[in-house]
C-alpha positions as CSV (number, residue, x, y, z in Angstrom):
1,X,-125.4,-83.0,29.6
2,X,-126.8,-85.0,32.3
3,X,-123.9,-84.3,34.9
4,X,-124.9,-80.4,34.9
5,X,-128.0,-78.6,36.8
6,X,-128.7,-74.9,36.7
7,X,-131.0,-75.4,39.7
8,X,-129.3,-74.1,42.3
9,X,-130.4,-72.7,45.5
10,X,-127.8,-71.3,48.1
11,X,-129.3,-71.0,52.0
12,X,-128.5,-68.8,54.5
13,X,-125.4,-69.8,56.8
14,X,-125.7,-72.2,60.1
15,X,-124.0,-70.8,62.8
16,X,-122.9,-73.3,65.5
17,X,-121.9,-72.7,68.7
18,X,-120.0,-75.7,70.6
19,X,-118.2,-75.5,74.2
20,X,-114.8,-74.7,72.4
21,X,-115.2,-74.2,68.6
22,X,-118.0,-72.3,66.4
23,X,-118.7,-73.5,63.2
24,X,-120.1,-71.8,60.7
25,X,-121.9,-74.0,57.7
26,X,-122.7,-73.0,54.1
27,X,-125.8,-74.7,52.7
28,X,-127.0,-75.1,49.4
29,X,-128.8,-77.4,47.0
30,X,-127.9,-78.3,43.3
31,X,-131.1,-79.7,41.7
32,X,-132.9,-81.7,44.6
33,X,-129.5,-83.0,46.8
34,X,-129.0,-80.7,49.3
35,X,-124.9,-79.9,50.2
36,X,-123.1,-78.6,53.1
37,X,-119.5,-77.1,53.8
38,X,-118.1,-76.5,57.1
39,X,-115.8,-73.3,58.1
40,X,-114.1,-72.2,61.3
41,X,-114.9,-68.0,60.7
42,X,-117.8,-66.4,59.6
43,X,-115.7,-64.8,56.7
44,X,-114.3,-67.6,55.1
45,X,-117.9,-68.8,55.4
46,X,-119.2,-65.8,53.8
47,X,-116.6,-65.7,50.9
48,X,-117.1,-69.5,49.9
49,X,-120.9,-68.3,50.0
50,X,-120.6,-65.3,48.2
51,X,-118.7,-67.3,45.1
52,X,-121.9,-69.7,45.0
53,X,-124.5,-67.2,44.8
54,X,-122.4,-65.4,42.2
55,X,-122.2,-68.3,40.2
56,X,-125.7,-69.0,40.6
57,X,-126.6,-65.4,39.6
58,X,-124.5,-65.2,36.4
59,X,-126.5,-68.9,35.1
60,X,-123.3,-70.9,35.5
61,X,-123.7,-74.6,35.2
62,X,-123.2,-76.5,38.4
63,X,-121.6,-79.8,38.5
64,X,-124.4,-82.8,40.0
65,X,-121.3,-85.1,41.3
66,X,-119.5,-81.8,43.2
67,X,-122.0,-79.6,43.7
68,X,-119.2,-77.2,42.7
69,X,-119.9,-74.6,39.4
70,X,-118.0,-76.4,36.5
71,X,-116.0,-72.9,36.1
72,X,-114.3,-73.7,39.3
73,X,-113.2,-77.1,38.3
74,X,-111.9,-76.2,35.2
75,X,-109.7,-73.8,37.6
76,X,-109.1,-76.3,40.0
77,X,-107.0,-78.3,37.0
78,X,-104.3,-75.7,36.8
79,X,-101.6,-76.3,38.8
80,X,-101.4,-73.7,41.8
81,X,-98.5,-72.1,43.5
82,X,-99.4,-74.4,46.6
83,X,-100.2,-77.3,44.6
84,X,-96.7,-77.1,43.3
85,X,-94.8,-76.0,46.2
86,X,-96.3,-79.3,48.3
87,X,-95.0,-81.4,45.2
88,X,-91.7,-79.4,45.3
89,X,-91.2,-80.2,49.3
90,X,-92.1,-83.5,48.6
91,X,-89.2,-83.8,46.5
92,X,-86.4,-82.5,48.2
93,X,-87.8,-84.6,51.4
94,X,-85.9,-87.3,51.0
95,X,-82.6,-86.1,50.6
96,X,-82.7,-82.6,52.0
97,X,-81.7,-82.8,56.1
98,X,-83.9,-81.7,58.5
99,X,-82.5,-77.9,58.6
100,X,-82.2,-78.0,54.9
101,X,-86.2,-79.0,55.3
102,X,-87.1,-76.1,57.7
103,X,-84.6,-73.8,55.5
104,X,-87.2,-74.7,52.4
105,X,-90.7,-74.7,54.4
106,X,-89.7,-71.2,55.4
107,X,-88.7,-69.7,52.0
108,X,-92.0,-71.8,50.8
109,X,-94.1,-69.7,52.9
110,X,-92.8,-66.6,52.6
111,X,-93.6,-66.9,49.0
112,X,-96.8,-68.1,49.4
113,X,-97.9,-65.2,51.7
114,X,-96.7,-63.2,48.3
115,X,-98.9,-65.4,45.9
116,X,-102.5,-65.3,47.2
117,X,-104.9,-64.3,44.5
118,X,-107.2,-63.4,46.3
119,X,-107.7,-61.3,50.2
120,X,-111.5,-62.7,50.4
121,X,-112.4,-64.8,53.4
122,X,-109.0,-64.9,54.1
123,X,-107.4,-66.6,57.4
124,X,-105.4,-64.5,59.1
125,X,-101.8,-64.3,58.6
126,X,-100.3,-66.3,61.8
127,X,-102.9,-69.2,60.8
128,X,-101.6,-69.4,57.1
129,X,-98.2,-69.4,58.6
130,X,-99.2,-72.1,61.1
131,X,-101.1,-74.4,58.7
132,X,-97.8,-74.1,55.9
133,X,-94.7,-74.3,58.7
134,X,-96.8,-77.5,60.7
135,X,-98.3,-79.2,58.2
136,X,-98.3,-78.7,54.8
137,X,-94.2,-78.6,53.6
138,X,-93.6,-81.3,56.5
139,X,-93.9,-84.6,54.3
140,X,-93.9,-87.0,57.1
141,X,-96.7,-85.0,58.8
142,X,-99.1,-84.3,55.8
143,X,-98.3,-88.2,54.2
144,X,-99.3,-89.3,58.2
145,X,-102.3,-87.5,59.3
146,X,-104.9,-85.0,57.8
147,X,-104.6,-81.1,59.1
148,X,-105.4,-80.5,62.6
149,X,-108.9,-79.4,63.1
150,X,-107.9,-76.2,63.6
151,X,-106.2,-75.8,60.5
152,X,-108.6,-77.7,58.0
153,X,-110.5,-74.6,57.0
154,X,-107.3,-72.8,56.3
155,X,-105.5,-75.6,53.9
156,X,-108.9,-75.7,52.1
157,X,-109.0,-71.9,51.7
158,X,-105.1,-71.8,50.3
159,X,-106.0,-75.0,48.0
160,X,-108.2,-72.3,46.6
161,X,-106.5,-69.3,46.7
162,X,-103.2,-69.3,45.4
163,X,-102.3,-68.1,41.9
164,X,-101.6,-70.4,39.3
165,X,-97.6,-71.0,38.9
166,X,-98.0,-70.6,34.8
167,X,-98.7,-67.1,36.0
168,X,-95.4,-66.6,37.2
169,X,-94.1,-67.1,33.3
170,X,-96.5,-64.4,32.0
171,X,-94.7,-61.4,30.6
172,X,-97.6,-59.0,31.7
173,X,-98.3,-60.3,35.5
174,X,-95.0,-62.6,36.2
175,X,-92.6,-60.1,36.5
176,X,-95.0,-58.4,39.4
177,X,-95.5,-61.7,41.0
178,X,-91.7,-62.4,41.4
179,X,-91.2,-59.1,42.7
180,X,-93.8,-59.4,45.0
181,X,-92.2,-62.6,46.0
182,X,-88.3,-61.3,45.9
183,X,-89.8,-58.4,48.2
184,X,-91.3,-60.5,50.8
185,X,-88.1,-62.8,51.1
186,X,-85.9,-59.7,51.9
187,X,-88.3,-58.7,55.3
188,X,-89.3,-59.9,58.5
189,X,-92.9,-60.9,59.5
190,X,-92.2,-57.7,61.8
191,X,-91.7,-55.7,58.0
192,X,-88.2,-55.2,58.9
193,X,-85.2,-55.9,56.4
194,X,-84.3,-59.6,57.3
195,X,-80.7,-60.3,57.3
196,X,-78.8,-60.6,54.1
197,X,-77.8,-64.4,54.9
198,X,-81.3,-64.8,55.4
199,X,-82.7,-62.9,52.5
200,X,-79.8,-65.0,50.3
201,X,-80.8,-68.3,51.6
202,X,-84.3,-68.2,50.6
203,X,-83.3,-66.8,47.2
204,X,-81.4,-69.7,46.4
205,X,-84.3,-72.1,47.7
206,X,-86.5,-70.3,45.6
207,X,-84.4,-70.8,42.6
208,X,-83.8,-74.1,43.3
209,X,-87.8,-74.3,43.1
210,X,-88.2,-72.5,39.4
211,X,-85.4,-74.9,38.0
212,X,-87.7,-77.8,39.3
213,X,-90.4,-76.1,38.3
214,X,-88.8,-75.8,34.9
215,X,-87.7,-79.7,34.8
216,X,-91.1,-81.2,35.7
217,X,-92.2,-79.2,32.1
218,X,-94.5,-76.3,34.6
219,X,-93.3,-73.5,33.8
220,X,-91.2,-72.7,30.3
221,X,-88.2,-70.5,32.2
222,X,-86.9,-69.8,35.5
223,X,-89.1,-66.2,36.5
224,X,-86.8,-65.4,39.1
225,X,-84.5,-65.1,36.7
226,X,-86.5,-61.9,35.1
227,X,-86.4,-59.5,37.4
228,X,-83.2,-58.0,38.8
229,X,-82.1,-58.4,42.4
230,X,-79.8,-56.5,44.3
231,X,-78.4,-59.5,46.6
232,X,-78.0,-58.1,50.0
233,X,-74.4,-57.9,51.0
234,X,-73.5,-60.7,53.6
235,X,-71.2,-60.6,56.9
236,X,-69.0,-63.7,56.6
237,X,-65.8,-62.9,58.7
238,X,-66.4,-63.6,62.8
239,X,-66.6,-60.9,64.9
240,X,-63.3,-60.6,67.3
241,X,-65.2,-59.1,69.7
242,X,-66.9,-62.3,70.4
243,X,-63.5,-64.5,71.1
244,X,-62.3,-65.2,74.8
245,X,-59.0,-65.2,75.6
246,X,-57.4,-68.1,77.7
247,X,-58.0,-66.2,81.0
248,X,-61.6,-65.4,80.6
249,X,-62.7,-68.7,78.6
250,X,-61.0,-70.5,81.9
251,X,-63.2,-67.7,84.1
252,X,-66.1,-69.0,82.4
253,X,-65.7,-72.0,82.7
254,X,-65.8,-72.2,86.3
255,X,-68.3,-70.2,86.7
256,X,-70.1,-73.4,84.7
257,X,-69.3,-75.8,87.1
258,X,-70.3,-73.4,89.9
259,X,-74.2,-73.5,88.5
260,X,-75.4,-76.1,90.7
261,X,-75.3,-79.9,89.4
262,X,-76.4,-78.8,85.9
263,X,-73.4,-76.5,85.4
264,X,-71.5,-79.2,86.8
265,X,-72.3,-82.1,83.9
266,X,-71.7,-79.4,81.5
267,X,-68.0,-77.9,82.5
268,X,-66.7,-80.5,80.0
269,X,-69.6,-79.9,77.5
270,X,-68.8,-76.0,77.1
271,X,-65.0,-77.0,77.3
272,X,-65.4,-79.1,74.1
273,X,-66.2,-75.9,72.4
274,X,-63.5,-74.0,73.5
275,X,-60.7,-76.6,73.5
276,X,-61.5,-78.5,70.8
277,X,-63.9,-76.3,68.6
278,X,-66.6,-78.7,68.7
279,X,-69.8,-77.3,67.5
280,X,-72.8,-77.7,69.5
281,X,-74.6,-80.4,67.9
282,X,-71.1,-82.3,67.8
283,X,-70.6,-82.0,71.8
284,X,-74.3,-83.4,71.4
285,X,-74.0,-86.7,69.9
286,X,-70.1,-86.9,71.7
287,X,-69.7,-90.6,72.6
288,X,-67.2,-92.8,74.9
289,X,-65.7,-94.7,71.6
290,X,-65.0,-91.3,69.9
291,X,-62.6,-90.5,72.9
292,X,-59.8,-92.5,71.1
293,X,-57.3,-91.3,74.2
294,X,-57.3,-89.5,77.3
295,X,-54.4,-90.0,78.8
296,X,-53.2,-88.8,82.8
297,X,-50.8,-86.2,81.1
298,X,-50.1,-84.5,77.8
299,X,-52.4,-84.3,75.2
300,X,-55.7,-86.7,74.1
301,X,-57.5,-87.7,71.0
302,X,-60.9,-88.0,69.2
303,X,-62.1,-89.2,66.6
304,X,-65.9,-87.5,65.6
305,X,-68.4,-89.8,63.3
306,X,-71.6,-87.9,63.3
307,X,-73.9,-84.9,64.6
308,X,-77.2,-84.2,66.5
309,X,-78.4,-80.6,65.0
310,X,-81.3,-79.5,66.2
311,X,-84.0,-78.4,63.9
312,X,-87.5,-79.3,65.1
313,X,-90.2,-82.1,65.3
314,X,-91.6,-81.2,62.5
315,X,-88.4,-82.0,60.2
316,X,-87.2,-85.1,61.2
317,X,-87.6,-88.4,60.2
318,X,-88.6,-89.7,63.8
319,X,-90.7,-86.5,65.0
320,X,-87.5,-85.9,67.7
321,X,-86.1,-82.1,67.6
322,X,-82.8,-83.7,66.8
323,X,-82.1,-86.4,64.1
324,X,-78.2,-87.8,64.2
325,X,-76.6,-87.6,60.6
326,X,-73.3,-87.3,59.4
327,X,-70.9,-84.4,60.0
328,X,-71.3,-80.8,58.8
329,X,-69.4,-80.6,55.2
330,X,-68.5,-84.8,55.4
331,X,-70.1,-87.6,53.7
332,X,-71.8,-90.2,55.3
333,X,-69.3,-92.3,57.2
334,X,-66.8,-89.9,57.2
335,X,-64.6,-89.0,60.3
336,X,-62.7,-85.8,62.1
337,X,-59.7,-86.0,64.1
338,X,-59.2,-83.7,66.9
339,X,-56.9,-83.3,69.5
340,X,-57.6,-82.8,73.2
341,X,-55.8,-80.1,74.9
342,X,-54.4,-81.4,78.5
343,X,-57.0,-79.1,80.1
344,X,-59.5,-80.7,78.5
345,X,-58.2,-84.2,79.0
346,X,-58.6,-83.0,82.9
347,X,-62.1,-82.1,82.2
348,X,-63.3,-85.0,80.8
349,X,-61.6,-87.8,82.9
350,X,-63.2,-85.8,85.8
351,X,-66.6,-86.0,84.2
352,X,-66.8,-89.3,83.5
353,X,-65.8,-90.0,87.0
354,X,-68.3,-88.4,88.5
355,X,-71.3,-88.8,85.8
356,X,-70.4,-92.0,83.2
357,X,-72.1,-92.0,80.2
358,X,-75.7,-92.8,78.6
359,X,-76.3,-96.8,77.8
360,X,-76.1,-96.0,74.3
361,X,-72.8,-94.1,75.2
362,X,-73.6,-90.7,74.9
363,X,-70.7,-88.6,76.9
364,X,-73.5,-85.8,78.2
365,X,-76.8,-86.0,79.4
366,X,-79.2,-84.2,81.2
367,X,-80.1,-84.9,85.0
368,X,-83.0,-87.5,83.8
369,X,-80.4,-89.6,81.5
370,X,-82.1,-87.4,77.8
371,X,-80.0,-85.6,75.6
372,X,-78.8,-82.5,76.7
373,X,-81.2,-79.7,75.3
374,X,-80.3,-76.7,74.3
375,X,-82.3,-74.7,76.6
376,X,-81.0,-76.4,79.9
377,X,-77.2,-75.8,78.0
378,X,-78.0,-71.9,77.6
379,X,-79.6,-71.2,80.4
380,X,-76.4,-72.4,82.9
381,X,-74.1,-70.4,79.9
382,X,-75.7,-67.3,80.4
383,X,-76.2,-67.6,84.1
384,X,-72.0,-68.6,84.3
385,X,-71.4,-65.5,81.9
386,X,-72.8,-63.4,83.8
387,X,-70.7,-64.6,86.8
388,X,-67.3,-64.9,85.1
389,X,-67.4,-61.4,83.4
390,X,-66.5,-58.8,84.4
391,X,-69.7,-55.9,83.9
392,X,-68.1,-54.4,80.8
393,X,-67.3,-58.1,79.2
394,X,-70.8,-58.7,80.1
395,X,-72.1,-55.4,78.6
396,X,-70.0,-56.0,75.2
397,X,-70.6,-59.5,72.3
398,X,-68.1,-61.2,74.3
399,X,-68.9,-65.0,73.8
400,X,-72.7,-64.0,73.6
401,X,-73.7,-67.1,72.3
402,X,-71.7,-70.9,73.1
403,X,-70.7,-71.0,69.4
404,X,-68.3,-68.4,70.4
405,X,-66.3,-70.9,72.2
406,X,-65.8,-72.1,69.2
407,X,-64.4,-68.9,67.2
408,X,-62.3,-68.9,70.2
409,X,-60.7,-72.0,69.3
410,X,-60.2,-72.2,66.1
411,X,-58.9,-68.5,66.5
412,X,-56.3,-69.6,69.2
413,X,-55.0,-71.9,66.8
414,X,-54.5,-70.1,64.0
415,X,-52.8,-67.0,65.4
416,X,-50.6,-70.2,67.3
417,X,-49.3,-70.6,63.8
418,X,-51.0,-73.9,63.2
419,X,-51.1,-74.6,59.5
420,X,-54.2,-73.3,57.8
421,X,-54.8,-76.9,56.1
422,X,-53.9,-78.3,59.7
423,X,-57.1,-76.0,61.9
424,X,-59.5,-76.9,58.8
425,X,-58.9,-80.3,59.5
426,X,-59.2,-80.5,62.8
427,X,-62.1,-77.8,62.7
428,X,-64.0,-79.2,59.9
429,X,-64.2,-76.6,57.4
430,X,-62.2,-76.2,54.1
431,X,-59.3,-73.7,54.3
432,X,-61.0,-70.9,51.5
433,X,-63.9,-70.8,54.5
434,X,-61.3,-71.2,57.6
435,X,-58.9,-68.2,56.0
436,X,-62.4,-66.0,55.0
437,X,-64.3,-66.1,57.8
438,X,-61.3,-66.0,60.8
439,X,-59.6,-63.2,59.2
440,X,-60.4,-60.2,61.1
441,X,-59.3,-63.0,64.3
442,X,-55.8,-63.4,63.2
443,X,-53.4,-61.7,65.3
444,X,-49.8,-60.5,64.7
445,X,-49.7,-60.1,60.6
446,X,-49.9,-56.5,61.0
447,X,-46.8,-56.1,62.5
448,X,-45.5,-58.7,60.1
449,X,-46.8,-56.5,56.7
450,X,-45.2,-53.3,57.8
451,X,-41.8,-54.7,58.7
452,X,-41.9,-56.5,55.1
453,X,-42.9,-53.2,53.8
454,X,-40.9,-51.4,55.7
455,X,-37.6,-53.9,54.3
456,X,-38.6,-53.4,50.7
457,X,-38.7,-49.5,50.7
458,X,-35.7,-49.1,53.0
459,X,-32.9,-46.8,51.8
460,X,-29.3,-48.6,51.3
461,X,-27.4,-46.4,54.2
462,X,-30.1,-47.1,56.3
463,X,-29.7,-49.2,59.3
464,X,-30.1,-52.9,59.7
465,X,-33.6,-54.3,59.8
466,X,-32.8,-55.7,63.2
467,X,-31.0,-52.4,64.8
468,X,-32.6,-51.4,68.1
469,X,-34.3,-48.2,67.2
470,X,-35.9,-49.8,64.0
471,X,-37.7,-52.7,65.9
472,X,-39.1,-50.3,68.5
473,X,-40.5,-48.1,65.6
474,X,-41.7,-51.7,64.1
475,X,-43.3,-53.0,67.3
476,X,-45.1,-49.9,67.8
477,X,-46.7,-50.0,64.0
478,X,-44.5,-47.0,62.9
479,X,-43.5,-46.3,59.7
């Protein structure tokens, strides 16, 4: 074969020292052309090295167009874990949103970490992490611009060093492999157990990965689905330690418009959450033609269109942290209808007095005209918190986060004896997920239970539910 040589020479490695980055070059010659490869680390260097004068050693044949031994091509054909997971972000690109992206990029490399084949010259951890979460399962990066510099080395190393996903189908080694990965998903980089949502959510992008896996013919079965795992028990009702009352959400409240001018623009923002169980990225993208009414007494109206999540550059369409879609749980195009409490009416007439809006009509902005950020909202919350509360409110989960101001709301409404179907409208959730995860938040059917208990097992000669002494022994949760 004339495309073959078994002259091979392999040099010692050039060590280059610039003002900010060291390089570290392998050199080696296959029959009389002389080849070079480029690393950032002297043991990545060494391994790639190592592998050539191995090859040499054992009289394997080296290709004259790569300068590669043929053994490693034939190698290269199978298709890798990476190889597949870049073609498996690629898919769901398009119609995943940009949470949904990070979501998979994050179980992707978790279960990459778990399918290296080898530990040889291998970049350390936080740089494989790096490399996979900022370039490789962003599709509008990688399809943009090659890997950073820094990161070039490492995506070459993990080109080379992942297991091949027909592994993962092998009734010896697969079963170990999917453990390996199932273990991974259910800890921290820390080695802590990560949460059970989290653990969960990754599972099912996984899954979600082996049934592609299985359509685009790669793999014969699902291996997830070969090993038996225990899925982590999740927390889905809210806390009721976390929900304000009238009296305290007011408290914080103006505590908000006491922080200086910020807290001031975002009195109204905060209130939107309490009053009118907006979530965070929906007070975001609020605009002046979604304020159907305000009027100077009695209750307002709005009508919500879309949402402004925040997720990251690296996961949106138009490199911005946030990317405007359509409403949690709604199709595109659909709308929300929510009332405005008469406090809230107050608090936005007296907002857009004083502030207006954005040229594109954005109800809140920052000082310099942007979207608000989430870090200039949560730094005047927590300052205001800490103002409003008293030092054992502060001490406890009360309203730790914004997104309690939501609970809050939807909470208030419910134990106001607002239909179920009613709040999940207005809130935007279906009422199976309203009733589940509010339940521990519903007030007063306690009471209600034991006095229908109470009517069903009562004697005949007893007295009348309503008779004094049997209400006090009713409102008192007595038997």
């Amino acid at each position: 074969m004339k495309d073959i040589t078994y002259d091979v020479r392999v040099y010692k490695t050039e060590v280059y020292k610039g003002t900010k980055v060291t390089t570290y070059t392998v050199r080696w010659k296959t029959a009389s052309k002389p080849r070079r490869k480029a690393f950032r680390t002297s043991a990545q260097a060494e391994s790639f090295r190592s592998d050539l004068v191995s090859a040499a050693r054992k009289g394997e044949a080296f290709s004259l167009a790569t300068g590669l031994p043929i053994s490693w091509k034939r190698k290269e054909t199978a298709l890798t874990w990476y190889g597949f997971a870049l073609a498996y972000a690629d898919a769901k690109w398009p119609y995943a949103s940009p949470n949904h992206r990070r979501g998979i990029a994050e179980a992707l490399t978790d279960a990459t970490e778990a399918l290296l084949s080898t530990n040889a010259g291998a970049p350390k951890r936080e740089e494989i992490r790096q490399a996979l979460r900022s370039w490789a399962f962003s599709a509008r990066i990688r399809d943009s611009a090659e890997p950073p510099e820094e990161l070039r080395s490492v995506v070459q190393w993990l080109e080379r060093n992942t297991v091949p996903l027909a592994e993962l189908a092998e009734e010896n080694r697969g079963p170990a492999l999917v453990r390996g990965i199932l273990d991974r998903i259910s800890k921290t980089k820390e080695e802590k157990p990560a949460a059970a949502n989290t653990a969960n959510r990754k599972r099912m992008v996984l899954n979600n990965a082996m049934e592609y896996a299985c359509e685009i013919r790669a793999l014969p079965v699902n291996p997830l689905k070969s090993v038996k795992w225990t899925k982590p028990k999740t927390l889905t009702t809210v806390d009721r330690r976390v929900v304000v009352n009238a009296e305290q959400a007011r408290r914080l409240l103006m505590a908000v418009r006491r922080q200086g001018q910020r807290g001031a623009r975002m009195a109204a923002f905060f209130g939107c959450m309490y009053y009118a169980a907006l979530r965070p990225e929906e007070v975001v993208d609020l605009r002046a033609d979604h304020l159907v009414s305000l009027p100077e007494e009695g209750w307002g109206e709005m009508l919500l269109t879309n949402a402004e999540p925040r997720s990251g550059t690296q996961w949106t369409d138009s490199g911005k942290s946030r990317q405007r879609r359509q409403l949690k749980h709604r199709a595109q195009g659909d709308t929300r209808p929510v009332p405005v409490h008469p406090e809230l009416v107050t608090l936005l007439r007296r907002h857009l007095e004083e502030f207006g809006t954005a040229p594109d009509g954005r109800v809140f902005v920052g000082p310099r005209g942007g979207a608000m950020t989430d870090r200039a909202y949560l730094k005047v919350f927590h300052q205001a918190r800490a103002e409003a509360f008293t030092e054992r409110e502060a001490a406890s989960p009360l309203a730790s986060v914004p997104y309690a101001l939501r609970h809050a709301a939807v909470s208030t409404w419910l134990n106001a004896g607002v239909p179920a179907p009613q709040v999940a409208e207005w809130a935007g959730h279906s009422v199976d997920v309203l009733l589940r995860v509010y339940a521990k938040c519903i007030d007063g059917q306690d009471a209600d239970a034991k006095r229908r208990i109470l009517d069903a097992t009562r004697r005949p000669a007893e007295t009348a539910p309503d008779a004094p002494e049997t209400s006090a022994r009713i409102q008192h949760g007595q038997p």
